[in-house]
TITI-501287 format. One line per 5 residues: number of its first residue (from 0); for each residue z, y, x of C-alpha. Coordinates in steps of 0.001 Angstrom, whole numbers. Each point is the difference from the previous one (the first is absolute). Layout:
<recs>
NUM> Z Y X  ...
</recs>
This chain:
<recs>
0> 7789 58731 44914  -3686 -773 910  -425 -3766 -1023  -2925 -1745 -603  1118 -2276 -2088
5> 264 2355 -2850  -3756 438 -463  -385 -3565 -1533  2723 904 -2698  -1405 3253 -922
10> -4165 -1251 -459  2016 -2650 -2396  2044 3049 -1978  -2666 2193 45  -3495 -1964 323
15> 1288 -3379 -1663  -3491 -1151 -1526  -2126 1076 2886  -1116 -2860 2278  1482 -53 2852
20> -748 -3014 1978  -3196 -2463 -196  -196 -3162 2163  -2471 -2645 -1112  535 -578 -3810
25> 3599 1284 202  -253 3805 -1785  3661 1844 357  974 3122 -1708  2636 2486 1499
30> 2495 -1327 -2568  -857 -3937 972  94 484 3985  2711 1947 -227  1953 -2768 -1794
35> -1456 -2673 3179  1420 3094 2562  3497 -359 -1813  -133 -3692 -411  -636 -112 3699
40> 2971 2215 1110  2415 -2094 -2175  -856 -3244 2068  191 1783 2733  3183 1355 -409
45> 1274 -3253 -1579  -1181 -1644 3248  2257 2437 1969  -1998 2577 1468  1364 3257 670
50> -1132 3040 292  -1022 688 4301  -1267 -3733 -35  -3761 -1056 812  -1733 -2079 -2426
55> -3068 -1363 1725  -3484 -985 -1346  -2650 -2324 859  -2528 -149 -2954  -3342 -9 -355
60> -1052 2431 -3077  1729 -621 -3040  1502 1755 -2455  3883 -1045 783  -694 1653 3443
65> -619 3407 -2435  3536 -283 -1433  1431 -913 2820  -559 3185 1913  1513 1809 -2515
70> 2816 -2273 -1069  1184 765 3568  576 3178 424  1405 502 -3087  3016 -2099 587
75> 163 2134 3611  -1299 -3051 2284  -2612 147 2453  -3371 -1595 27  -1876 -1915 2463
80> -3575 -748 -841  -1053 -3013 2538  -3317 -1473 -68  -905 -3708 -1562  -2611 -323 2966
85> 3616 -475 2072  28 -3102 2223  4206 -1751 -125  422 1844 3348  -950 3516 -980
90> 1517 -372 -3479  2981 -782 1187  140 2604 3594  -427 2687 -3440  2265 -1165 -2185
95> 2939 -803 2869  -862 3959 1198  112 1460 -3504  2959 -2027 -456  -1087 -802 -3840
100> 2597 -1606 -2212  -3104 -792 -2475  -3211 -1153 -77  -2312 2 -2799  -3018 -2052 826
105> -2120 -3444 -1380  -537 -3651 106  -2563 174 2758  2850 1500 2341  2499 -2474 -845
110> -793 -2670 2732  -79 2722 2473  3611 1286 -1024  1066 -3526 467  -1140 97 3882
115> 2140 3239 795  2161 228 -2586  2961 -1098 2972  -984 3438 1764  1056 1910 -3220
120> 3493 -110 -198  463 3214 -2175  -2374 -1303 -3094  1442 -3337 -1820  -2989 -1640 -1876
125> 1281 701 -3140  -968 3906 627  -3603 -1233 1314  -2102 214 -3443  -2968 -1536 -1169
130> -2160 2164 -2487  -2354 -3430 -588  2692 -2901 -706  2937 -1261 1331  -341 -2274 3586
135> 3041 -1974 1451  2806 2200 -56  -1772 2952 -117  54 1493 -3512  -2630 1104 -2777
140> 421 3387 160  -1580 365 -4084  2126 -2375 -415  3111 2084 1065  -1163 3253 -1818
145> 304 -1862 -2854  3467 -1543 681  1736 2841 1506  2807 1604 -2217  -1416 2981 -2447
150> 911 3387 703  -854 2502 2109  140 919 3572  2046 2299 1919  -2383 2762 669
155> 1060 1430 3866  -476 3480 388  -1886 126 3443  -443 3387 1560  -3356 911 1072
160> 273 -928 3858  1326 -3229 -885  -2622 -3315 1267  -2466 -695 -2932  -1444 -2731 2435
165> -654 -1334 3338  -3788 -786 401  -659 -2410 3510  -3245 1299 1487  -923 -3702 656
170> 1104 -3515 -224  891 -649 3566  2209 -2422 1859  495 2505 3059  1967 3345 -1221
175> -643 1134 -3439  -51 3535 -938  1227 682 -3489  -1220 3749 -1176  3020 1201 -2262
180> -736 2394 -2729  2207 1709 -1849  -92 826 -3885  -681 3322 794  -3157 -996 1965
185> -1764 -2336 -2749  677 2982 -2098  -2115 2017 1754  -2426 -3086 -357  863 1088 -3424
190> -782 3310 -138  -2601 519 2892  -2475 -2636 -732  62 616 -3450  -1581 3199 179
195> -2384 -445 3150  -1607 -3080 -2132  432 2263 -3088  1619 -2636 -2066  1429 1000 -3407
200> 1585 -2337 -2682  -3314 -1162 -1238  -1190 -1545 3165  -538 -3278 0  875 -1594 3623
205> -2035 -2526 1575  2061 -2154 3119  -2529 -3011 1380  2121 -1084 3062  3537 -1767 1025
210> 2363 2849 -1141  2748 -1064 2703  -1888 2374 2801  1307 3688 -437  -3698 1475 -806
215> 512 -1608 -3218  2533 2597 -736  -2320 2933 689  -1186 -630 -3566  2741 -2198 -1581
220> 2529 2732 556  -1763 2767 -1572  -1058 -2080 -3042  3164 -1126 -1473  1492 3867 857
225> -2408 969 -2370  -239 -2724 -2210  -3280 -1181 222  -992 -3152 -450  -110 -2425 3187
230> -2586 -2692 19  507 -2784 2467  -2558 -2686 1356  1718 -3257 1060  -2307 554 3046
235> -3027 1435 950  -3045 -1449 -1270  -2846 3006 154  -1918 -1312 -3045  3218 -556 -2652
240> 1451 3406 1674  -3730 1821 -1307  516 -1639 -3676  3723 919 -67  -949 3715 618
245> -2668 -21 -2849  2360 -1735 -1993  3013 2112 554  -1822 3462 290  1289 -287 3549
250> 647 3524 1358  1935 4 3292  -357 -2707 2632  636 -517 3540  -1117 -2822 2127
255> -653 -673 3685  -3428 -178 1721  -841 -3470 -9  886 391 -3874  -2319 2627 -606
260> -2788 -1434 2331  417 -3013 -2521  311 2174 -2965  -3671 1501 1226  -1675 -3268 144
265> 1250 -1782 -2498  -2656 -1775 -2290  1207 2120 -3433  516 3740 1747  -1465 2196 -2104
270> 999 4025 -3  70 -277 -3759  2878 -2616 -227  1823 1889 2860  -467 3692 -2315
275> 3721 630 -649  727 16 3244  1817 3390 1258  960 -1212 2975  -1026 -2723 3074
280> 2505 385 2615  -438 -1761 3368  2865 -519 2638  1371 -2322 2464  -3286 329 2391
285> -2753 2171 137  -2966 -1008 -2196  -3508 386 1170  -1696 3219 -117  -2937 -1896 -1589
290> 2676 -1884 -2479  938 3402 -1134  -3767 1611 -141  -101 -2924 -2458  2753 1066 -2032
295> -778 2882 -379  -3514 173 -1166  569 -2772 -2220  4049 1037 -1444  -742 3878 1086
300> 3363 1864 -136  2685 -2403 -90  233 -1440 3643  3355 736 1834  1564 -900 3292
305> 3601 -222 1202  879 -236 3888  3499 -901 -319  3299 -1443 1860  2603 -2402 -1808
310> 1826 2403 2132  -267 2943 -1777  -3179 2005 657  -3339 124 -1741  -3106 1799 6
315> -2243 50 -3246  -3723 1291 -198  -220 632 -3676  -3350 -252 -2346  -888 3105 356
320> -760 -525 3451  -841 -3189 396  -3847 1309 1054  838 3223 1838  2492 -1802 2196
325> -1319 -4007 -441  1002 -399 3823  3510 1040 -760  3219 -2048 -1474  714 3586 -883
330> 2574 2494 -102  3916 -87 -112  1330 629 -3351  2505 2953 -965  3198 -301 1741
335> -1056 -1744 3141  -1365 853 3080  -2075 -1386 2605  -194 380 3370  -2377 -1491 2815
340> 1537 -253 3578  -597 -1116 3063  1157 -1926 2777  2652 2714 1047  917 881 -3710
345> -1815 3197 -102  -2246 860 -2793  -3697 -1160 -267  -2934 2915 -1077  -2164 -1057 -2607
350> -2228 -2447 604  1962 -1586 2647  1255 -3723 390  3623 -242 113  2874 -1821 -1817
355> 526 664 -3830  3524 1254 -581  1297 457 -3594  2968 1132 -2042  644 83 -3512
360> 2434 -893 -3239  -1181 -3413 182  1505 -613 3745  1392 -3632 106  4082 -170 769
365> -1174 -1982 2819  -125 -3880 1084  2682 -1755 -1716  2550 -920 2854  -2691 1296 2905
370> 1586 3339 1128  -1892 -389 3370  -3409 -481 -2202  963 3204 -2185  502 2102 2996
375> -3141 -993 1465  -2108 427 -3568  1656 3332 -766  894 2696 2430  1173 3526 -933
380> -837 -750 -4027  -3859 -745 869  -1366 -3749 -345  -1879 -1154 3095  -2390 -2210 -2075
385> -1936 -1383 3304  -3201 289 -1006  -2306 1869 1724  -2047 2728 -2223  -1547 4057 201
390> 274 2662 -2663  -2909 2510 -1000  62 3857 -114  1144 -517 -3685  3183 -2757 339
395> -2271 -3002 -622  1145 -3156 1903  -2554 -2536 963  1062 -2786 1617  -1151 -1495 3969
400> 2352 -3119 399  1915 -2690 -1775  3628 85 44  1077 -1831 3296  -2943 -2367 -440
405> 1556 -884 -3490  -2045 -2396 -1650  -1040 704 -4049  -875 -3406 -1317  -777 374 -3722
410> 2675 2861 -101  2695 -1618 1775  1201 966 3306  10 -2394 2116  1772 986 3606
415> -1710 -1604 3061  3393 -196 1510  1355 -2322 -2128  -2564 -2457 786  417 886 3496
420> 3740 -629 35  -1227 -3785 -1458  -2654 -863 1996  1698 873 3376  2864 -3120 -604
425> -2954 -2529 518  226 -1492 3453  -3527 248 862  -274 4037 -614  724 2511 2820
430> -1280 2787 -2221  -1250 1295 -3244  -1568 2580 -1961  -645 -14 -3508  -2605 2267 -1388
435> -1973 478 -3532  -3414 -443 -797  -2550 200 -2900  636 -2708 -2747  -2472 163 -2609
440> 2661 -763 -2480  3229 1278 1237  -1474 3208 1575  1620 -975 3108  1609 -3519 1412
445> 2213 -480 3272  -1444 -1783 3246  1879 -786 3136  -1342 552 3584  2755 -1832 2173
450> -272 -807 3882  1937 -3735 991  2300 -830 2558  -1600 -1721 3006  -269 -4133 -309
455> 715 989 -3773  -2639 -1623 -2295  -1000 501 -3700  -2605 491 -2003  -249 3228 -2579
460> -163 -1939 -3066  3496 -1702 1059  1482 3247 964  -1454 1588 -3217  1482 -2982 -2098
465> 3230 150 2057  532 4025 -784  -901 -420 -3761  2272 -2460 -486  3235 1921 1190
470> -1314 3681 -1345  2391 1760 -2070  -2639 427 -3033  -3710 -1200 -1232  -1484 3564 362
475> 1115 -59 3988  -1700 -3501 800  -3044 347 2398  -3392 -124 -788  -653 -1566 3775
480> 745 32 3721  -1185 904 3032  377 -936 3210  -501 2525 2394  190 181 4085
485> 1719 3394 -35  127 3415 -2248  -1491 3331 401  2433 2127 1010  486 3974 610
490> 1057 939 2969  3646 -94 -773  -97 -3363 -742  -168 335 -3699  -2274 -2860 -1688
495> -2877 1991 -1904  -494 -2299 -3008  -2823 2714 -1840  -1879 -1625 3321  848 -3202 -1486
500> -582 402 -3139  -3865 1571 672  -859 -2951 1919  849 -2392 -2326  -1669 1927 -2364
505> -3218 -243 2152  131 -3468 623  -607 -672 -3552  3353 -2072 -204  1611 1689 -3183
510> -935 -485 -4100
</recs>
């Protein structure tokens, strides 16, 4: 049986004194966290969860999150990473779809889960943990790991295309879309990424952001497969991330765009503290072609880049061709494939726009409870990924359009849609679009064009106010509002919000 679980367990039998885990001042051996992983899986247990049920998350970096993931699927459940940034509506639309029976989360949260917790009929408050202290009647979830009976769990033999998790794409309060993966698939995490970042059990594994987004597990996975040691930042902060690598010796790391931009400019860069470095990979948007000119004069032959899909596809333009094909996200790696259509489904020549198409071992078991999503995403085995692209004469993708206008803000995807589906219950809005643009910080930030219904009045700061407040999470509130007489359109009808986006961009009215 091919269960993930198992890894943890044999680092500690056959690794036990190498460190395994490093948050803050807390240093772990494979012995130590294993113990936490076990401790974890008792409570769990104790607390009655079986093997086929979804624990959920919603933690900001910490090193109970770590265990947590693995105490999971060794006792067979299933887990369900959510994001802190979740506003009570969104938090509870995932949990209520995910239909968690746990949730392992903090003080900060615990006002929130008072506001919804009526919506939640299948998690009693006793089973929604606190890893920072007990609040009301929700319990101290240290607390518990040390009051739980001794002993250990029930391991559940899971077979390999059993759910490992169910990641949401976004917080939303419209439809969520939970990508499931199977063990099978995060093994190929396992396996695949491993080798393309050419990771070994000496690596030393560098992870700045929130690790509840699935890029996190393009390098987590790999690194406890192997046994390398995972270092984790409580959050990004460029100038502590430089000083942890020279510290550490720091030789894989991945990070998204706005990270690295910050990582470049920040007051103590220097190419001699970033030397162990083997590896800067960049994903969840494409960084800027002078961004990665910068790189790699300065940190020559360690820059990667992954194009990738929670959904089960990825591109990767490795080091060795990070100059020869700089324009590129790269190549698929062995066992997939890659195709660029068009419109009618035939096959694009090279050098020609068209959709990018992808298959591969990693292919999500689809949306969790969204057959009618699945069938759309994946037809005849191949993933229709939506985003608009052209191969060269050697298999190199490079990339023409976002993904259905998807917005990246500080590597999380944030869907216009959702903001859409928000913004069109106030009385005063006939229409609206929602749209990214440049954000000095956040790489990119959401802005609403909306037309009103006649008589209606408002002003865009109160219909900015008004959609922020009912949003499903922080990362989808807008950055502002405009009020506009009509769209551009295409001749079908169809509002063209590039247009809209380019003319905002002129008018100076973005940071």
């Amino acid at each position: 049986m091919l269960q993930l679980a198992t890894l943890i367990r044999h680092h500690a039998a056959f690794r036990p004194d190498e460190l395994a885990v490093v948050f803050e001042h807390e240093r772990l051996n494979w012995r130590d966290f294993a113990a936490r992983v076990d401790r974890c899986a008792c409570l769990l247990q104790w607390l009655g969860v079986r093997r086929g049920d979804r624990v959920a998350t919603a933690l900001t970096n910490c090193r109970e999150l770590l265990e947590i993931y693995w105490a999971v699927p060794a006792i067979g459940a299933v887990l369900v990473p959510l994001s802190p940034l979740l506003l009570a509506s969104g938090l509870a639309s995932l949990l209520r779809d995910a239909g968690a029976v746990c949730l392992i989360t903090q003080r900060s949260l615990a006002p929130m889960l008072d506001e919804v917790r009526h919506e939640l009929p299948q998690l009693r408050a006793d089973h929604m943990l606190l890893v920072d202290g007990a609040s009301g009647d929700f319990p101290d979830y240290r607390a518990l790991l040390n009051s739980c009976p001794e002993g250990s769990y029930s391991a559940a033999p899971v077979g390999q295309d059993e759910l490992f998790n169910i990641m949401y794409t976004s917080g939303t309060t419209g439809l969520p879309k939970g990508i499931m993966h199977s063990h099978f698939v995060r093994a190929m995490y396992c396996t695949l990424f491993a080798a393309a970042w050419r990771m070994r059990p000496e690596s030393v594994v560098l992870h700045t952001g929130a690790i509840v987004f699935n890029g996190a597990f393009v390098t987590l996975m790999p690194c406890f497969y192997l046994g390398a040691r995972y270092v984790l930042q409580r959050q990004f902060d460029a100038v502590e991330a430089i000083e942890i690598i020279a510290r550490e010796r720091v030789t894989h790391t991945m990070m998204v765009p706005a990270q690295i931009i910050n990582l470049l400019n920040a007051p103590n860069f220097s190419p001699d503290k970033l030397a162990s470095l083997e590896m800067i990979l960049s994903l969840g948007a494409p960084l800027y072609q002078e961004h990665k000119d910068q790189l790699n004069h300065l940190l020559p032959n360690r820059f990667y880049e992954l194009y990738g899909l929670t959904e089960g596809f990825w591109t990767i333009l490795d080091r060795t061709q990070s100059l020869r094909k700089s324009g590129s996200v790269g190549s698929p790696p062995c066992f997939y494939e890659m195709r660029i259509v068009r419109d009618d489904g035939s096959d694009a020549e090279a050098g020609e726009v068209g959709e990018i198409v992808g298959r591969g071992p990693s292919l999500m078991l689809g949306y969790y409870g969204r057959t009618d999503l699945t069938d759309q995403a994946i037809r005849d085995g191949w993933l229709h990924t939506g985003d608009l692209g052209y191969a060269d004469g050697e298999g190199y993708l490079y990339l023409v359009d976002r993904k259905k206008d998807m917005i990246d803000s500080g590597g999380v995807k944030v869907y216009p849609k959702d903001i859409e589906e928000v913004a069109a219950r106030h009385p005063a809005i006939r229409e609206v679009a929602v749209f990214g643009v440049a954000h000095e910080k956040w790489g990119e930030t959401p802005v609403a064009a909306v037309l009103l219904r006649a008589g209606a009045s408002a002003t865009a700061r109160e219909l900015r106010d008004w959609i922020n407040d009912r949003v499903g999470a922080r990362y989808q509130r807008l950055h502002a509002v405009q009020i506009m007489d009509d769209f551009p359109r295409n001749a079908a009808g169809k509002t063209l919000k590039r247009e809209m986006r380019d003319a905002y961009k002129l008018r100076g009215q973005y940071m």
